[in-house]
C-alpha positions in Angstrom: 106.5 85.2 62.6 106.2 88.3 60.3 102.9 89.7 60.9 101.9 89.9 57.1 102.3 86.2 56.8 99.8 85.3 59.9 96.1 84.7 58.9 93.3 86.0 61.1 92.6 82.9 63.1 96.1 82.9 64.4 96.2 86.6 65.4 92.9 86.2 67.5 94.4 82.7 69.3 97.9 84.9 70.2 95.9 88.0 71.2 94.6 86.8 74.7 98.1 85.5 75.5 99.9 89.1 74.4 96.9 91.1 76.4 97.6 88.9 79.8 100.9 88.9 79.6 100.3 93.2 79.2 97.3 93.8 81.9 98.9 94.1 85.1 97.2 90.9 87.8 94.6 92.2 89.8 95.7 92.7 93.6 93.1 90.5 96.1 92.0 92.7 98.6 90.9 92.0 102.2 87.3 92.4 103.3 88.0 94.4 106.3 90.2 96.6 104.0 87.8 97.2 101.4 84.9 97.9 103.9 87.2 100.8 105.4 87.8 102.2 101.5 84.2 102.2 101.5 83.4 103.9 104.2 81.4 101.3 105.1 81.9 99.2 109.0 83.8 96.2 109.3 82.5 93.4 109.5 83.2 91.4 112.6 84.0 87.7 112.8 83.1 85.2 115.8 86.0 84.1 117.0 88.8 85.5 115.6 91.2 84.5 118.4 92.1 81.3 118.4 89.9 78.1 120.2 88.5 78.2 123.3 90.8 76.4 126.1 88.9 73.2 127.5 90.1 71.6 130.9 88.7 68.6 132.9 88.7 68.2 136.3 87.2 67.3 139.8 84.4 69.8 141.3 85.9 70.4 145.0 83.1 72.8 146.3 80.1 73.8 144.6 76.8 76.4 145.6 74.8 74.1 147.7 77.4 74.9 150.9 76.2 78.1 153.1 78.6 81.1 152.5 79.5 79.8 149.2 79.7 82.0 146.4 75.7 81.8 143.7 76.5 80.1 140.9 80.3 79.3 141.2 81.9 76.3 141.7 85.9 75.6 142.2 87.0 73.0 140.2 90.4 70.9 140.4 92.5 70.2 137.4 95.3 67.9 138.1 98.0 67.8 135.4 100.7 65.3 134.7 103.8 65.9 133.2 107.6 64.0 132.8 109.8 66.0 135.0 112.6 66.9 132.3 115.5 66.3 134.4 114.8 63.3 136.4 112.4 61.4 134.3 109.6 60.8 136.9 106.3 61.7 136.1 105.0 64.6 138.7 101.4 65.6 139.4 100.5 69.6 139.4 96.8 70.2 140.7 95.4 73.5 140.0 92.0 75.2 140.9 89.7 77.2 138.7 86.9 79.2 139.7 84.2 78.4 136.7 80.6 79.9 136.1 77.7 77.0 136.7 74.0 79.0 135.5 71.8 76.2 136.7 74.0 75.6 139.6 73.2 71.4 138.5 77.3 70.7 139.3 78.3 68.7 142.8 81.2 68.5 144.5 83.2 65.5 143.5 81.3 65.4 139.7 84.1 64.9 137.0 83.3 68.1 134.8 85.0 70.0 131.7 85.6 73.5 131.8 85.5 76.0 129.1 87.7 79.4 129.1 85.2 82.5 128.5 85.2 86.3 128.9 86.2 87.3 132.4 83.0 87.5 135.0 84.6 88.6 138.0 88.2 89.3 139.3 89.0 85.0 139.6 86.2 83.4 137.4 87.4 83.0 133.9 86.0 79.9 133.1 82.2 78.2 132.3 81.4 74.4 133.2 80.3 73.6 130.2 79.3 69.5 130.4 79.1 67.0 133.3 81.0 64.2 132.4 81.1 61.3 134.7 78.9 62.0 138.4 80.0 59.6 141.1 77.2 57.0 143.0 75.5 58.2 145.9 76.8 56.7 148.8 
């Protein structure tokens, strides 16, 4: 189309096309980037690495023993897997020092374990529900 035959409604419709098609897209930039343009700090996120690791297992000693670490208690995690060369399904057991506050946690007491910042050279992990405590006998 000749642009002395178009009438006034028709140059305003083809105007917004033409002026996007000219205007270069604006560029979406990160928050943590913009706050550091700014001069400004950046904002921290809770988080940001991924979910926490959760285990269940078997409480093997707890706090109420004499000599027994305050507030610790070992707990077993047994793990089974299909052995990939004969087929048979094998049992792995491993032990986990984890952090019980209230010390509330006996031994025997089926309990899942949460991973958490490290607390001392072997504890790593937090007890964070009881799940199944066995009858008194």
């Amino acid at each position: 189309m000749s642009e002395e035959n178009t009438t006034p409604e028709e140059t305003a419709a083809a105007a917004p096309e033409t002026a996007a098609a000219e205007a270069p897209a604006e560029m979406v930039v990160p928050v943590a980037i913009a706050a550091a343009l700014e001069g400004k700090p950046t904002p921290k996120a809770e988080h940001t690495r991924g979910r926490q690791r959760r285990l269940v297992g078997r409480v093997v000693n707890d706090t109420k023993n004499p000599g027994r670490a305050k507030k610790t208690v070992v707990v077993e995690v047994v793990r089974r897997f299909r052995d990939p060369f004969y087929g048979k399904y094998v049992k792995r057991k491993k032990k986990y020092h984890a952090h019980d506050e209230r010390e509330e946690f006996r031994t025997r007491d089926l309990v899942e374990i949460k991973s958490m910042r490290p607390m001392s050279k072997t504890k790593r992990w937090t007890v964070s529900r009881l799940i199944e405590r066995p009858p008194e006998v």
